[in-house]
N, C-alpha and C positions, 0 to 999 in steps of 0.2 A: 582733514578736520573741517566740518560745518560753519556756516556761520552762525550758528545756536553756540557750537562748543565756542568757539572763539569766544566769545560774548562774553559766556561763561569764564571762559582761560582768563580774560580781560579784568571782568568783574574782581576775580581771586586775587590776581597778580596786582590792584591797582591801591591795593595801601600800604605796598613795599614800597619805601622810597625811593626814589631814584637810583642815590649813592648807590645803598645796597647793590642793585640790583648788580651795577656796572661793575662793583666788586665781585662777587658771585660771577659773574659773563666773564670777565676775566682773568679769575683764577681756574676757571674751567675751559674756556676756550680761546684765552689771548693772554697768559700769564705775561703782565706788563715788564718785570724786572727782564726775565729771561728774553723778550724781544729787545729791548732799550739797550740789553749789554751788546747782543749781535750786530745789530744794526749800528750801530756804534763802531762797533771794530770793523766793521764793512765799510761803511763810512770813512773812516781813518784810513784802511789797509788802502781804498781808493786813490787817496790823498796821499799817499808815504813818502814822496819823494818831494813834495810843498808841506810837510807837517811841520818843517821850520817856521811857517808863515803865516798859520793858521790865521782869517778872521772872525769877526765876530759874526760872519755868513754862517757858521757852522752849527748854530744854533737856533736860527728858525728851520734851516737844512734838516737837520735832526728830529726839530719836531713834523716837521712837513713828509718825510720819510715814515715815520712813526704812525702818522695819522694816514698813511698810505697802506701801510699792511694791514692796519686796523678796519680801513673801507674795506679793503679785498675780502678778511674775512665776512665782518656785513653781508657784500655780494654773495657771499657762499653761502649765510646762513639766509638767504632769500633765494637764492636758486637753488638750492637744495632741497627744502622744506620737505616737499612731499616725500623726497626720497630717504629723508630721516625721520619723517614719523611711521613710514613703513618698517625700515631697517634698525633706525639708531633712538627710538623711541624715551632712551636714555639722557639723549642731549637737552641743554636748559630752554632752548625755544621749543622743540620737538614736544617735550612734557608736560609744555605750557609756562613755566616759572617767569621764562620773558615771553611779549608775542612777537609777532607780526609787525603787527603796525609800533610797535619801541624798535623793532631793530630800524624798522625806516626813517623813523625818526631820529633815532642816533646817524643814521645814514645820512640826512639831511644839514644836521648838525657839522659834521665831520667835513663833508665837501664844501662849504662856506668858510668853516675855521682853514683848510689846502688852501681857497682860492687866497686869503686874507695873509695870510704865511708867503703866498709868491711875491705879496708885495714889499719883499724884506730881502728878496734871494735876486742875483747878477740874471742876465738876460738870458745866458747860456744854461742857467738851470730849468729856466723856465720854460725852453723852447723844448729841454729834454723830458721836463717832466710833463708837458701836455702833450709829447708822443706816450709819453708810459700811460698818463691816463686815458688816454684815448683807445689804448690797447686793449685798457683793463674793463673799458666796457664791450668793446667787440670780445674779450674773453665771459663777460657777465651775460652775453648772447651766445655765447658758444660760438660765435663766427659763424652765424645763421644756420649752423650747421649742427646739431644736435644730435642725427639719430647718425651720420656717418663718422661722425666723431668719437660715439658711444662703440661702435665697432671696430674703431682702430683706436684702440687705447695707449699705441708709444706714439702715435701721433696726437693726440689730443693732451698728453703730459709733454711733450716737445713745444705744440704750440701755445699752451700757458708760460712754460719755463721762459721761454721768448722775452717775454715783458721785462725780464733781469738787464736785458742788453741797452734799454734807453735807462732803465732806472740806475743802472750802475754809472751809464754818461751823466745823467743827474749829478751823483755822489761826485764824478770826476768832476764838474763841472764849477762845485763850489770851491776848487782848489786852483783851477786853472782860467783863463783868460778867454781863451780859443773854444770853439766850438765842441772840437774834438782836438787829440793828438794820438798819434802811431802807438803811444806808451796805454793809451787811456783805453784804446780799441783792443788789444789783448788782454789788456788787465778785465776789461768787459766781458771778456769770454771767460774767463775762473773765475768770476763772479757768477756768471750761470751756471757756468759749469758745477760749484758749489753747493746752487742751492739745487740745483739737481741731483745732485749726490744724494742729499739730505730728502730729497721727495722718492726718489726712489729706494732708498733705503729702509723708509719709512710705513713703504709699502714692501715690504720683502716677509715672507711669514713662510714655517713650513708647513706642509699638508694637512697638517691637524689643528695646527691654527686660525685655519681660513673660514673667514666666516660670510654666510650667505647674505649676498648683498652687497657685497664690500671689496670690489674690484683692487685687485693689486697686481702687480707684477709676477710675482710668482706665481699668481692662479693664471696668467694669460700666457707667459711663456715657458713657465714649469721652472723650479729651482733652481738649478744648475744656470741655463740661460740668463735668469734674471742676476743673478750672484755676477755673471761674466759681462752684462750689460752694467752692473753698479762701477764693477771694476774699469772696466774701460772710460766710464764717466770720472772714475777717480784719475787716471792716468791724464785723460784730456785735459781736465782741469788744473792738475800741475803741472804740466809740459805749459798751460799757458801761464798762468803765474811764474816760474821759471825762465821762461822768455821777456817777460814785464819786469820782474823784479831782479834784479841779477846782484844786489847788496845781499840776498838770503836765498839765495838757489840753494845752496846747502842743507837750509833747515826747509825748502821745500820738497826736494829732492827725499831726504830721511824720513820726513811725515808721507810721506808719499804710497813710500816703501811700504811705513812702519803701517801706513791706513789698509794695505792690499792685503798684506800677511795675515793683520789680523779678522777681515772678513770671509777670508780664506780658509784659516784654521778654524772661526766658530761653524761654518759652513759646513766644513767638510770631512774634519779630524771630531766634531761632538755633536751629539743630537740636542744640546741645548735650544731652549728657545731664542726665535730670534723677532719673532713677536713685541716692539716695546725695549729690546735691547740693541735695536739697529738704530734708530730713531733718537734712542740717548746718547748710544756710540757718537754718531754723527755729529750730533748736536755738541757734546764737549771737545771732540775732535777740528771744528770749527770753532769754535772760541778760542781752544789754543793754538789753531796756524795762525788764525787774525791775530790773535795778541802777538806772535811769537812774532810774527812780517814786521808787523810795528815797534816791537822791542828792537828787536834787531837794528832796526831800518834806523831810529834815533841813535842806536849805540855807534854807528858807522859815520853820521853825521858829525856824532861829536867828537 
């Protein structure tokens, strides 16, 4: 896009009020409800074993976490641009409805309201959360590496995922005293490991779903591959969980099982799509281990 069109995009878009807009942004590319509950239960499942004790840290925590996935996306829809009005010409900045220069400016907004939030949160969150931010702009550059990145595409969804492991000592961090602990460093690994799950499933589609432009797992390693790399991420991840949490190894141990069978059967036993149904899978699948860790984890306490 020019800068005649922008002008133009500018011009259109500027007697939408604000509100509006961030509603619409929202429900289209950061549905608020649906992050607030996960981040939440990630939050908590971090903390299960001090949820006796909870303070009142847990609530700028929360929103500070909040306002952190809401930057990343930001970041995305700034580094992406070109490549979404080639490809995804659909999306609300791509089409023009928000531009440019509102997403930086919410962008601006956002990292002022983080820094003002640290000043509410214990020291040990603080030290983890300026390595996660720090991370997340060597990811907003690509790690200067762009075109080698673009070529090895399980290493460049590896080295995003990355950023889970200081953000989850964050989340540990509001519960605990200490820097880190031995409990908090595994529990750090299924917390990646998670939302790895959830990214790579997300990109899982079969042959006739794949659409030009739109790199996924399954177009780089072929079906089968990519289905037995999901799998193994599912494995990882509760083999670490199950090492951290040992009040609900049982019910991680069953979701475990119950998560592989069924990615297995849609896979392999139906031609169903899996386009939009792996993505949902995952996503309610993660709400209920989190909840279930947490449920659990209180019922054994009391």
């Amino acid at each position: 896009m020019n800068r005649a069109q922008e002008h133009r995009s500018a011009q259109h878009t500027g007697s939408i009020p604000v509100r509006v807009k961030l509603w619409r942004y929202q429900k289209e590319r950061f549905p608020v409800i649906l992050y607030a509950l996960l981040i939440l239960l990630t939050l908590l499942t971090a903390g299960f074993d001090h949820l006796k004790s909870v303070s009142f840290d847990i609530i700028p925590a929360f929103l500070l976490f909040m306002l952190f996935f809401w930057r990343l996306r930001l970041f995305d829809e700034i580094k992406d641009y070109e490549q979404d009005l080639k490809w995804r010409p659909e999306r609300i900045v791509a089409r023009g409805e928000i531009t440019l220069p509102e997403i930086k400016t919410w962008l601006g907004v956002t990292v002022v309201l983080e820094i003002a939030l640290l000043f509410f949160l214990p020291v040990n969150v603080v030290i983890w959360y300026a390595a996660t931010a720090f991370y997340s702009l060597l990811m907003f550059y690509e790690f200067f590496a762009h075109t080698w990145l673009n070529r090895h595409f399980i290493v460049y969804g590896l080295s995003h995922i990355v950023i889970m492991l200081p953000l989850a000592m964050a989340m540990r961090g509001v519960f605990i005293d200490p820097l880190y602990d031995e409990t908090g460093l595994v529990l750090a690994g299924g917390i990646l490991g998670m939302s790895y799950v959830l990214e790579t499933g997300r990109k899982l589609c079969r042959e006739h779903e794949e659409q030009k432009g739109v790199e996924t797992y399954s177009s780089r390693l072929g079906i089968i591959a990519a289905v037995l790399w999901l799998i193994a991420w599912i494995v990882i991840t509760h083999v670490c969980f199950f090492l951290a949490i040992q009040s609900a190894q049982v019910w991680i141990a069953v979701t475990g099982v119950l998560m592989v069978l069924i990615v297995a059967i849609r896979v392999t036993l139906t031609n169903a799509p899996l386009r939009g149904f792996m993505e949902n899978l995952i996503g309610v699948y993660m709400l209920v281990f989190y909840a279930g860790v947490i449920g659990i984890t209180i019922f054994n306490a009391s």
